[in-house]
Backbone bond lengths (Angstrom), bond angles and torsions (degrees), N, CA, C in turn:
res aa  C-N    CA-C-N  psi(-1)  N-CA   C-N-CA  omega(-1)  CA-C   N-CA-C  phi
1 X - - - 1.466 - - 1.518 109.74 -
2 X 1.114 105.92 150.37 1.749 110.18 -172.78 1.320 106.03 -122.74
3 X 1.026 113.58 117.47 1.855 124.69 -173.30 1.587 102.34 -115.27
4 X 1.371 116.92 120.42 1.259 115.61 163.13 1.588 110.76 -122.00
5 X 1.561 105.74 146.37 1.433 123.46 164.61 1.828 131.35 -90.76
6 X 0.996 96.21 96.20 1.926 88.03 -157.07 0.977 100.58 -133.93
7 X 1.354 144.08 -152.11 1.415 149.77 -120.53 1.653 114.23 156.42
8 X 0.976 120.80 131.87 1.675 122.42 -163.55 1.509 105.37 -62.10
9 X 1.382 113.50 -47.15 1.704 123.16 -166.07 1.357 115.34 -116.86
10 X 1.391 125.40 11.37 1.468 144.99 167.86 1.339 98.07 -59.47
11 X 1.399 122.98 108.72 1.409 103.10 166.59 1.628 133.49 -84.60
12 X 1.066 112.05 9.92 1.615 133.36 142.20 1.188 121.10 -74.30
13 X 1.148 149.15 -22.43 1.482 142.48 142.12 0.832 101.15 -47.32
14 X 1.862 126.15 -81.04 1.512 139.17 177.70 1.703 101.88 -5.71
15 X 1.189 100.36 -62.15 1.920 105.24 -163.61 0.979 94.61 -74.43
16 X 1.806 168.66 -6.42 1.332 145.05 168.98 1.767 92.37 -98.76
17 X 1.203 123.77 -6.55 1.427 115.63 -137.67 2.113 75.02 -105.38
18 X 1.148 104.94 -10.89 1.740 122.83 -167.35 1.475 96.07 -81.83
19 X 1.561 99.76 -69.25 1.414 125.54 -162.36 1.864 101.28 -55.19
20 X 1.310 121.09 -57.90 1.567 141.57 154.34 1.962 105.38 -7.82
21 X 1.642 92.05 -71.04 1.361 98.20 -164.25 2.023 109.83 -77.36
22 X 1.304 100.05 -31.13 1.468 87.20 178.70 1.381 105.78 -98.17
23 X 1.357 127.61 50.65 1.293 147.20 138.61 1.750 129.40 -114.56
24 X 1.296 74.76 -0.37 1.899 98.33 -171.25 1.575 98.11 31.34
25 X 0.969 104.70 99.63 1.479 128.84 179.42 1.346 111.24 -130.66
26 X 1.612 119.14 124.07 1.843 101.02 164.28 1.397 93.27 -78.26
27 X 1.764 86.95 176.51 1.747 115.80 171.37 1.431 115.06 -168.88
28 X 1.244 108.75 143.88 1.435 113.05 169.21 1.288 113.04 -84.37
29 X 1.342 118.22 115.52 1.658 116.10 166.84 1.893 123.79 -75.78
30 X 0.703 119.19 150.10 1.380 155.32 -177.80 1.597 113.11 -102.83
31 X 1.450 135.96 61.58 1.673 116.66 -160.79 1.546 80.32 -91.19
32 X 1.522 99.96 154.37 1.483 129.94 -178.26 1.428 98.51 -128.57
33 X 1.427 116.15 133.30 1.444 137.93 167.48 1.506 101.70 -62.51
34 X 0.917 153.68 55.29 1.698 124.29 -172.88 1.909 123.42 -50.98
35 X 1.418 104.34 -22.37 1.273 111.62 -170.97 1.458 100.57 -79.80
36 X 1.272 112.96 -26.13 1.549 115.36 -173.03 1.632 120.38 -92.35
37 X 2.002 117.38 0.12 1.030 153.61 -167.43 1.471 123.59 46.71
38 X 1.647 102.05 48.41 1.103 111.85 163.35 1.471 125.58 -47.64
39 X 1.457 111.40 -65.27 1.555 123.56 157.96 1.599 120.29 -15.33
40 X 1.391 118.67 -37.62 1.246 108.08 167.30 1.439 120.65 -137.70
41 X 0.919 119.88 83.22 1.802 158.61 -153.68 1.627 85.06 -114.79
42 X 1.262 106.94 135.66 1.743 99.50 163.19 1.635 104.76 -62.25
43 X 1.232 131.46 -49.15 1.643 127.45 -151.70 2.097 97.41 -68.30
44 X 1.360 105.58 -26.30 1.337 102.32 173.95 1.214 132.50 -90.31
45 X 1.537 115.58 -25.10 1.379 133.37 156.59 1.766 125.93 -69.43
46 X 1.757 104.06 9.81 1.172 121.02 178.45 1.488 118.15 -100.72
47 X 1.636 105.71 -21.21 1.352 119.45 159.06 1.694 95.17 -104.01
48 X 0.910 136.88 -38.72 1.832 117.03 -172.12 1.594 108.54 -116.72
49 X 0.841 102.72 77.84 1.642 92.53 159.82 1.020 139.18 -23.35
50 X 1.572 100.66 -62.16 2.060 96.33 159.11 1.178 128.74 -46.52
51 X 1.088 105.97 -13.58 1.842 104.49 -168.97 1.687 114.84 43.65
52 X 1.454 95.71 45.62 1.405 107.54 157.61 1.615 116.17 -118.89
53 X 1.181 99.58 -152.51 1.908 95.85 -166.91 2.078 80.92 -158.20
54 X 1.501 103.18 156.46 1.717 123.90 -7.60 1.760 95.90 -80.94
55 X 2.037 96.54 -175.28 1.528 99.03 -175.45 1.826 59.78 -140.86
56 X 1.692 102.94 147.36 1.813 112.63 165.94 1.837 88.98 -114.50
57 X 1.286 82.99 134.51 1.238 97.68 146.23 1.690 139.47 -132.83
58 X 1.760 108.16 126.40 1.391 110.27 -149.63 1.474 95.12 -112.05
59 X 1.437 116.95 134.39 2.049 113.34 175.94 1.385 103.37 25.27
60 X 1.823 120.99 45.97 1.120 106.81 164.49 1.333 131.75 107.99
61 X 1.977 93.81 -37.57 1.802 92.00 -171.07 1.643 103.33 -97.24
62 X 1.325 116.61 162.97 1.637 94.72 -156.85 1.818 78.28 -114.01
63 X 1.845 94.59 159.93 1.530 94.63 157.16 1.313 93.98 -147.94
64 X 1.556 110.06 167.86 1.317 114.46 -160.06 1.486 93.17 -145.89
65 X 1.568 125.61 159.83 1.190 138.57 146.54 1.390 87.74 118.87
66 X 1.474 130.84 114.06 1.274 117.43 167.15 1.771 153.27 -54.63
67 X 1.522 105.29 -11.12 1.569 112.68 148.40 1.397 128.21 -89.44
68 X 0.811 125.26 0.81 1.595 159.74 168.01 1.473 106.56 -79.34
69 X 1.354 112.06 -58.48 1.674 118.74 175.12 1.400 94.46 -60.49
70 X 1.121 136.91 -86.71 1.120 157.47 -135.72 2.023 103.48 -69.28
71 X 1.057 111.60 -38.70 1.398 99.76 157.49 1.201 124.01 -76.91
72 X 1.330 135.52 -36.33 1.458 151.31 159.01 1.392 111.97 -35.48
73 X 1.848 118.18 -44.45 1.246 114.29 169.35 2.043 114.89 -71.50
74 X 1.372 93.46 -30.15 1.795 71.75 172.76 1.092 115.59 -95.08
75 X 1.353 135.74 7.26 1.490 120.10 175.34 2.230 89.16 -84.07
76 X 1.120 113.09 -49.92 1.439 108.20 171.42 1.017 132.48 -41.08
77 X 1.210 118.61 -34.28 1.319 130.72 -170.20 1.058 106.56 -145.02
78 X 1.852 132.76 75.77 1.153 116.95 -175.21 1.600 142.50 -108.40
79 X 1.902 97.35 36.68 1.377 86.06 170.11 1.977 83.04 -141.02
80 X 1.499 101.42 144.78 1.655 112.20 10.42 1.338 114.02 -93.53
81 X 1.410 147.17 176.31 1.080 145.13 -177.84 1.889 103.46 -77.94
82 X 1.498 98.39 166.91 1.473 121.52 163.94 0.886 131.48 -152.65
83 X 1.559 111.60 19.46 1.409 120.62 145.21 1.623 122.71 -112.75
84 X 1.301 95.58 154.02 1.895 95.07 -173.85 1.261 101.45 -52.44
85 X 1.833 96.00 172.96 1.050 112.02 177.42 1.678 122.89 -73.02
86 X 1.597 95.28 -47.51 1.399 100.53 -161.13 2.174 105.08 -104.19
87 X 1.501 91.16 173.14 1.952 82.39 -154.97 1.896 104.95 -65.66
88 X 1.438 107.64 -14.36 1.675 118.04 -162.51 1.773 81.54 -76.58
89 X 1.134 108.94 -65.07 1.719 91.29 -166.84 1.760 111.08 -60.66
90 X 1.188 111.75 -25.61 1.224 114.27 -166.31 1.706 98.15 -62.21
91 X 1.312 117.21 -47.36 1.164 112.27 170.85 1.400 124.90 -59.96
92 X 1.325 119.01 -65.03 1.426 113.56 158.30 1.777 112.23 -12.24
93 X 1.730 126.41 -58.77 0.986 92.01 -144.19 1.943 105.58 -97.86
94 X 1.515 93.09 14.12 1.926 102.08 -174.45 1.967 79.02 -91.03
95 X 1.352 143.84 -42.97 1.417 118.74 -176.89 1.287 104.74 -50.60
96 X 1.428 106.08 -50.42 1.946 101.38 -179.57 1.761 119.38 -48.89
97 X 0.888 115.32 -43.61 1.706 124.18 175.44 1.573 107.82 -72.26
98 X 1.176 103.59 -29.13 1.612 103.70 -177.39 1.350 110.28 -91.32
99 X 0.937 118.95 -9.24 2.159 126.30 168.14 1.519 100.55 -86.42
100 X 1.303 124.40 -47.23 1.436 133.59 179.90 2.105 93.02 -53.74
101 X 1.472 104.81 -67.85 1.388 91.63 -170.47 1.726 122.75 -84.45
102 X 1.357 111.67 -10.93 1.156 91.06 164.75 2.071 121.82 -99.79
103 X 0.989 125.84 -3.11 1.553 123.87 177.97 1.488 107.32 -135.09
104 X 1.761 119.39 -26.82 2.138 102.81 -164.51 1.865 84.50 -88.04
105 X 1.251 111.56 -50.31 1.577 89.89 -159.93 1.247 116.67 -63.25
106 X 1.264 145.11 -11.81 1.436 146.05 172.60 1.530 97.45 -77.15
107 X 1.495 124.82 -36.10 1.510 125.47 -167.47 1.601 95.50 -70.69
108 X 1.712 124.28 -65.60 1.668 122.05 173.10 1.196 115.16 -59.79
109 X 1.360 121.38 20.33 1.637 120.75 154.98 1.191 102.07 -107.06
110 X 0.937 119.95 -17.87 1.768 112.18 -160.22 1.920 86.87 -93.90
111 X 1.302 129.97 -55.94 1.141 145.36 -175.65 1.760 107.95 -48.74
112 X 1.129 99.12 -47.86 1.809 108.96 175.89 1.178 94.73 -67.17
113 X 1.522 137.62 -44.58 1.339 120.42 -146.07 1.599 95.88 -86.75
114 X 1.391 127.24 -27.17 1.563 133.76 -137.98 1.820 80.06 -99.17
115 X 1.203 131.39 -41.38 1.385 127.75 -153.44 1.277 106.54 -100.73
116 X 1.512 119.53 -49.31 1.526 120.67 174.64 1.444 125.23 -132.67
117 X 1.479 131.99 -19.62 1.212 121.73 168.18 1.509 138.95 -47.09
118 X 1.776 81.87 -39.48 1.392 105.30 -179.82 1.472 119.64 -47.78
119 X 1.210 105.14 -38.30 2.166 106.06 170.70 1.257 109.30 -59.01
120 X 1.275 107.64 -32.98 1.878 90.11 -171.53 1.789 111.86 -67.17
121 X 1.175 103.64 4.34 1.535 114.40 -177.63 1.709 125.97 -121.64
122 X 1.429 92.54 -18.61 1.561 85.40 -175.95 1.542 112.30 -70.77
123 X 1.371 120.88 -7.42 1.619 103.89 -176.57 1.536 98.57 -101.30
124 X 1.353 127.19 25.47 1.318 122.51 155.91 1.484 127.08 -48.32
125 X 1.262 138.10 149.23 1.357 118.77 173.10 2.270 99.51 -79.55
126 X 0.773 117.07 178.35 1.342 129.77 175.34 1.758 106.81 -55.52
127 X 1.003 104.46 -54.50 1.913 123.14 -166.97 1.781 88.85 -76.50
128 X 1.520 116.96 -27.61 1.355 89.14 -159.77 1.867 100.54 -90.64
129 X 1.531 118.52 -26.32 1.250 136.97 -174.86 1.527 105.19 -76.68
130 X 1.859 118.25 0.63 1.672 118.78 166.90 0.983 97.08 -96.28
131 X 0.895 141.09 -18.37 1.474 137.45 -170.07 1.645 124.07 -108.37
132 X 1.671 109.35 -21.28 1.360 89.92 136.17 1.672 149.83 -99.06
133 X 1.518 79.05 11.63 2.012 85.77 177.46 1.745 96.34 -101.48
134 X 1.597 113.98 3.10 1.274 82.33 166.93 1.364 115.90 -100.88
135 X 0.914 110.83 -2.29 1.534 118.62 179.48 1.635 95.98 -75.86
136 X 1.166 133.27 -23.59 1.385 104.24 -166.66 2.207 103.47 -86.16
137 X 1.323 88.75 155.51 1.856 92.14 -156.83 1.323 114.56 -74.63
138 X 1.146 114.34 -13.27 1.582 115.56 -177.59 1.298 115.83 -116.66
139 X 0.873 130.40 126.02 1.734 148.04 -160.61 1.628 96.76 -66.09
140 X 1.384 122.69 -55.11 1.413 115.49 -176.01 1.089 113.17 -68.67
141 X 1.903 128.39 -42.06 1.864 103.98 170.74 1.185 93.13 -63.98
142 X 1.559 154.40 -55.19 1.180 125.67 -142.14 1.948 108.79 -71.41
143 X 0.749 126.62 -33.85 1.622 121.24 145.02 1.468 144.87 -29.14
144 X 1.472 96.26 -44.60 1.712 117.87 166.62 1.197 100.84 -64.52
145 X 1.634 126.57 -67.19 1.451 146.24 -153.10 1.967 94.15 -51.65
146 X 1.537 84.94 -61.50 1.753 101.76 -174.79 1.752 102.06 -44.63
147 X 1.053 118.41 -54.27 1.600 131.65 -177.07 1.524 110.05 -56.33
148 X 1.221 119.06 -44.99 1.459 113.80 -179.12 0.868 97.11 -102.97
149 X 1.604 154.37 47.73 1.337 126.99 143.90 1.137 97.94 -110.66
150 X 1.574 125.39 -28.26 1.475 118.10 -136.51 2.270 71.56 -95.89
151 X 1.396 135.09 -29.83 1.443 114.99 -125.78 1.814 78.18 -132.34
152 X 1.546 125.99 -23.89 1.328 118.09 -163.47 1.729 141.78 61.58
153 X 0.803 115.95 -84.37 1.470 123.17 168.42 1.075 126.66 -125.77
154 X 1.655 106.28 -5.03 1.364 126.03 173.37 1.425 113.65 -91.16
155 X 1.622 113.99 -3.99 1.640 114.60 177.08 1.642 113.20 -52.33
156 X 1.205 97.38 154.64 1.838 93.40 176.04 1.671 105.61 -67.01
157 X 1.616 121.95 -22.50 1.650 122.09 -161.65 1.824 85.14 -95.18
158 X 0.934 156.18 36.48 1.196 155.30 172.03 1.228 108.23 -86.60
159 X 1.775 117.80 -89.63 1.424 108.99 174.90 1.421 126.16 -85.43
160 X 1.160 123.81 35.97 1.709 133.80 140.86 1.457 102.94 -71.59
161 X 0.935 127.34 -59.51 2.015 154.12 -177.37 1.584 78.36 -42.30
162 X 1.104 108.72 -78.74 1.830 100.46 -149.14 1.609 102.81 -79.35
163 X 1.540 132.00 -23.23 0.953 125.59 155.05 2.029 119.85 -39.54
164 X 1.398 101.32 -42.31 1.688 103.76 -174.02 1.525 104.85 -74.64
165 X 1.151 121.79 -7.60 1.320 109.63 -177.97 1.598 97.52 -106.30
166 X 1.141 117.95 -25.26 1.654 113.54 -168.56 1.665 102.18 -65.91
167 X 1.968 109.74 -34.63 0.916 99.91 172.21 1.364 132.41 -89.30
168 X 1.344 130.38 -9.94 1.510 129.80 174.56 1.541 98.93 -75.39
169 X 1.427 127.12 -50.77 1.523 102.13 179.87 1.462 134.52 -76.24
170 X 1.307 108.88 3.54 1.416 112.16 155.06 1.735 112.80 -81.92
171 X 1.445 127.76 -20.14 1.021 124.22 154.09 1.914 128.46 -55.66
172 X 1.174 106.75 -47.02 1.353 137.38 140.90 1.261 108.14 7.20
173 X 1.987 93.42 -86.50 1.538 121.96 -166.07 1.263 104.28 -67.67
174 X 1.589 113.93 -26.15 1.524 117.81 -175.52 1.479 113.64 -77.38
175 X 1.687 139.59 -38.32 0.932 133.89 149.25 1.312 140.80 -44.61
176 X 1.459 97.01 -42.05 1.893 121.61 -177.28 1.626 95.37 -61.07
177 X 1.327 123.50 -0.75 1.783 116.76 -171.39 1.501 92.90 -67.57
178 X 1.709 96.13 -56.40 1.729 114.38 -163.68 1.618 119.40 -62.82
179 X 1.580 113.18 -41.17 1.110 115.43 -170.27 1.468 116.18 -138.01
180 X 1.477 116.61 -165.14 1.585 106.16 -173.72 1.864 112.12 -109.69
181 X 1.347 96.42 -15.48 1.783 109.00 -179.64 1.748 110.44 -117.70
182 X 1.036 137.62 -167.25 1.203 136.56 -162.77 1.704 105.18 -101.81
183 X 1.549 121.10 -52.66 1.153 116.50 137.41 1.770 167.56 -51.84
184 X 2.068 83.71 -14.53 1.274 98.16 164.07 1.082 88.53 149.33
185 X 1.889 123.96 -147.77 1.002 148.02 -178.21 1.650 125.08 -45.31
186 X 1.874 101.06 -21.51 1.440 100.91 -141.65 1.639 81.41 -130.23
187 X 1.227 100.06 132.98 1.591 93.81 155.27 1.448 157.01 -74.59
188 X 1.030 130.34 90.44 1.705 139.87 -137.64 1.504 110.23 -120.88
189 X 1.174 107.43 177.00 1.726 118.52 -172.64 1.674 122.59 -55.63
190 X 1.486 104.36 -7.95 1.200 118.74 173.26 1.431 103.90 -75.21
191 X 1.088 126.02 -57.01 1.570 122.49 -166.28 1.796 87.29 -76.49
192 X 1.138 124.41 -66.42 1.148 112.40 -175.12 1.873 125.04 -25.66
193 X 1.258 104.92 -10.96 1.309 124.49 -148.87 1.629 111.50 -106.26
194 X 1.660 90.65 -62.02 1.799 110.53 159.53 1.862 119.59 -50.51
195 X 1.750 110.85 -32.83 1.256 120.05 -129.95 2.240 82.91 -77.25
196 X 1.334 113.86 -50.82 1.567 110.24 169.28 1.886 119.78 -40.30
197 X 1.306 73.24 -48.78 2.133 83.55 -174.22 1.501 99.26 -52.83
198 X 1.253 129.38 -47.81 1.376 140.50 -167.10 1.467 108.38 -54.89
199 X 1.434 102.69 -47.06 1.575 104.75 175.07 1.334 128.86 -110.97
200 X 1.451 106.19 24.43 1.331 109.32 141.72 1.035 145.37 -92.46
201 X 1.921 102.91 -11.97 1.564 122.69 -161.75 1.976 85.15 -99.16
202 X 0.834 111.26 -3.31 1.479 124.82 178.05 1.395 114.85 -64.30
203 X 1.794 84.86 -76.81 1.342 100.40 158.69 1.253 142.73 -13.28
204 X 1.447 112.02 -68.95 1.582 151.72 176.34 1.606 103.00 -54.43
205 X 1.115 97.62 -49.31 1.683 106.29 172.69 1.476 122.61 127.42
206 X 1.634 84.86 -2.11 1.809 112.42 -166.19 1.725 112.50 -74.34
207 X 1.313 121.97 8.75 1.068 137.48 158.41 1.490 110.27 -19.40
208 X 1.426 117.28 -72.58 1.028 112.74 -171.09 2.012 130.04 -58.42
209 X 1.358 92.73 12.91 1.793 109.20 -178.97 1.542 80.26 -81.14
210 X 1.173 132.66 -15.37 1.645 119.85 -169.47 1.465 118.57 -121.23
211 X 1.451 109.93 -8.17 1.635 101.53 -170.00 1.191 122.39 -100.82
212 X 1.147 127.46 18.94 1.772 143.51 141.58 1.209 136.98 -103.30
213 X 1.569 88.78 5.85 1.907 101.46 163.14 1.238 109.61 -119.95
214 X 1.670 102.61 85.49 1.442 113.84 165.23 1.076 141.78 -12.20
215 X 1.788 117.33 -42.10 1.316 125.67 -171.08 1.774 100.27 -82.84
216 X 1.099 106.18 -37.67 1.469 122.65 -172.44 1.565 112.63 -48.17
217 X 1.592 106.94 -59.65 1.114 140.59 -178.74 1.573 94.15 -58.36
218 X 1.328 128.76 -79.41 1.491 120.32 168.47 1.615 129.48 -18.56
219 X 1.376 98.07 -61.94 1.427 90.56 177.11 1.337 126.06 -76.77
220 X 1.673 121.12 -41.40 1.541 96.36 157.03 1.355 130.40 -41.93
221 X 1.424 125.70 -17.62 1.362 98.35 174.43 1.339 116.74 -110.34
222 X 1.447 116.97 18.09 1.585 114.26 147.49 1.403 113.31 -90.91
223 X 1.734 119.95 0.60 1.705 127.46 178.72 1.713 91.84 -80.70
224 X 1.458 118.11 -37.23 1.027 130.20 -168.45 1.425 118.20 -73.94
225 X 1.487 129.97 -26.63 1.197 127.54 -164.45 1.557 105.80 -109.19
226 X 1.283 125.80 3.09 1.331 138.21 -161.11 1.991 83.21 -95.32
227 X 1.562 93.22 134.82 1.622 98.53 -177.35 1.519 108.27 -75.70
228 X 1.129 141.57 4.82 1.323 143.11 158.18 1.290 135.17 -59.39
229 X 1.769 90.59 -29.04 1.501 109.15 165.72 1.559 129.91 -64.34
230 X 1.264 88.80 -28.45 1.387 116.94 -155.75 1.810 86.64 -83.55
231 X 1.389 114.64 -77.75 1.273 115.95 -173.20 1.787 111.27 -48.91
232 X 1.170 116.23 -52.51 1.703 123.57 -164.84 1.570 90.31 -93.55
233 X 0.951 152.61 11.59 1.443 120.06 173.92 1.817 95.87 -144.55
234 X 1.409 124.70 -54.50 1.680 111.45 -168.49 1.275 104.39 -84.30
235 X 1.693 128.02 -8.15 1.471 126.23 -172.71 1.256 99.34 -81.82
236 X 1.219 129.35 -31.01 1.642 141.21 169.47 1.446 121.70 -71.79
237 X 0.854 126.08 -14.38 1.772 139.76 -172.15 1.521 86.01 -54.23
238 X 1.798 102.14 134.86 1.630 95.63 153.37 1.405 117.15 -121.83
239 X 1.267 106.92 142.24 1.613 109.92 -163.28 1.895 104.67 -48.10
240 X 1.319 105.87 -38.39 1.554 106.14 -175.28 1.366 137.46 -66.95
241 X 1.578 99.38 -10.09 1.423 113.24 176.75 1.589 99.79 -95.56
242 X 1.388 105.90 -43.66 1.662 95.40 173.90 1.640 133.86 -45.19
243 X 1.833 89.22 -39.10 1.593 87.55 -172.86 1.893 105.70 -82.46
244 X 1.543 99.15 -10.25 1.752 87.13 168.95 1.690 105.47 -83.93
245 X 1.330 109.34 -44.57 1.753 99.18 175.96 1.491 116.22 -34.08
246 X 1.982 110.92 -59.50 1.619 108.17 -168.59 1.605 111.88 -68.76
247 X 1.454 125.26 -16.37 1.249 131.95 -177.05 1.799 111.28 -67.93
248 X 1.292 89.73 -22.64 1.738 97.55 -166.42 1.842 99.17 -97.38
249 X 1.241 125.48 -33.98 1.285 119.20 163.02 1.677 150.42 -27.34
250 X 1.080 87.59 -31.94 1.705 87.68 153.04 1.161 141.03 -102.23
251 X 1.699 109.50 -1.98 1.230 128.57 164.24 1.680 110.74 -84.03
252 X 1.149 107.85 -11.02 1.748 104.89 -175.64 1.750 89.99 -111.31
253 X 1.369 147.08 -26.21 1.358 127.39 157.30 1.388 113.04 -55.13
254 X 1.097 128.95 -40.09 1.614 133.35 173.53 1.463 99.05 -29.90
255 X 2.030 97.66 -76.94 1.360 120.59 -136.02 1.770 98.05 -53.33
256 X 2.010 100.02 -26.22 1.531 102.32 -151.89 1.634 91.48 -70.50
257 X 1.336 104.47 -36.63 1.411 104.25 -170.68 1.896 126.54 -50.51
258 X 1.178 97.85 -15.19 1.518 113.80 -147.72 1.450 73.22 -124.15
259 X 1.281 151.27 -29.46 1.883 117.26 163.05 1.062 111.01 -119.87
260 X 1.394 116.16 38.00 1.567 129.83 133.39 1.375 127.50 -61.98
């Protein structure tokens, strides 16, 4: 049995919740409040330490970290596959997952938090907004978090954040010359991987980091037409984050305008 712990708009759920469907796999979900600090509950922080999401759990044995899940599901389950065939792309496509986990996903946290998260917090009292950044486990998000709520788009980690994405998808556009997926020919855990980030930076309003790079623009919308999307990413949409995402949109065309 496959038990996952995830979250509707986590875009790390999103990516196992991807990987899941274009394996056509059932699963029992697990939804976690994060705003309500489900995520770090002792009984959940007993399988995740981070007190992040998602955590799978398979006959029991738990794994955690969402590229971690997501290879774990194709060596488990491995057809059809989603990783290349041969070891050159295979590498190619763990640098791609490994830019995602070591510099974009801290950057679309920092970007969510600076443009729209930040409301769900400002009517905190003071005592109550210490106490949820101290709960969070790692000293550096809890720094980011602290930075974009209290400063918004005006944080100093803001345009570093959108700088790291301006530059991986021009990398993107620079690969997309050679081939049709991020690893090559074949479609693999890399795109599976990008395909959440894409529509969150959407979200945000940050779209336009993509709509003059042709190749870019192309492949999201073959990321887009793949029914996986459909099930793991728009079946999950919650209306409430949307209407804070579109509310925050003309304040982030401004901002782009003005560090242009």
């Amino acid at each position: 049995m496959l038990q996952l712990y995830h979250n509707d708009m986590s875009v790390c759920a999103a990516k196992v919740r991807v990987a899941l469907a274009e394996k056509g796999l059932d699963w029992a979900g697990v939804h976690m409040n994060l705003r309500a600090g489900d995520a770090l509950r002792p009984d959940y922080l007993a399988l995740n330490p981070n007190g992040v999401v998602p955590t799978l759990v398979h006959d029991g044995g738990v794994v955690i970290e969402s590229t971690v899940i997501c290879e774990y599901l194709d060596d488990a389950f491995p057809d059809p596959g989603l990783r290349p065939a041969t070891a050159f792309e295979l590498a190619r496509m763990r640098l791609w997952t490994k830019r995602l986990d070591d510099e974009l996903h801290a950057a679309i946290g920092t970007l969510s938090m600076c443009i729209a998260f930040r409301e769900q917090h400002l009517s905190k009292t003071p005592a109550e907004l210490e106490a949820y950044l101290r709960a969070v486990p790692s000293a550096e998000a809890r720094e980011r978090r602290r930075m974009g709520i209290e400063r918004g788009m005006d944080a100093p980690t803001f345009v570093p954040a959108l700088d790291s994405w301006s530059r991986a998808l021009q990398a993107i556009e620079d690969v997309l010359e050679g081939s049709a997926w991020l690893a090559g020919d074949t479609f693999s855990l890399a795109d599976t991987g990008y395909m959440p980030y894409i529509v969150r930076l959407e979200h945000l309003g940050l779209d336009s980091l993509w709509r003059a790079r042709r190749r870019v623009a192309a492949w999201r919308e073959r990321l887009f037409a793949r029914p996986s999307y459909r099930t793991a990413i728009e079946a999950w949409l919650n209306p409430s984050y949307l209407a804070l995402f579109a509310a925050r949109r003309d304040a982030v065309r401004s901002k782009l305008e003005w560090t242009q």
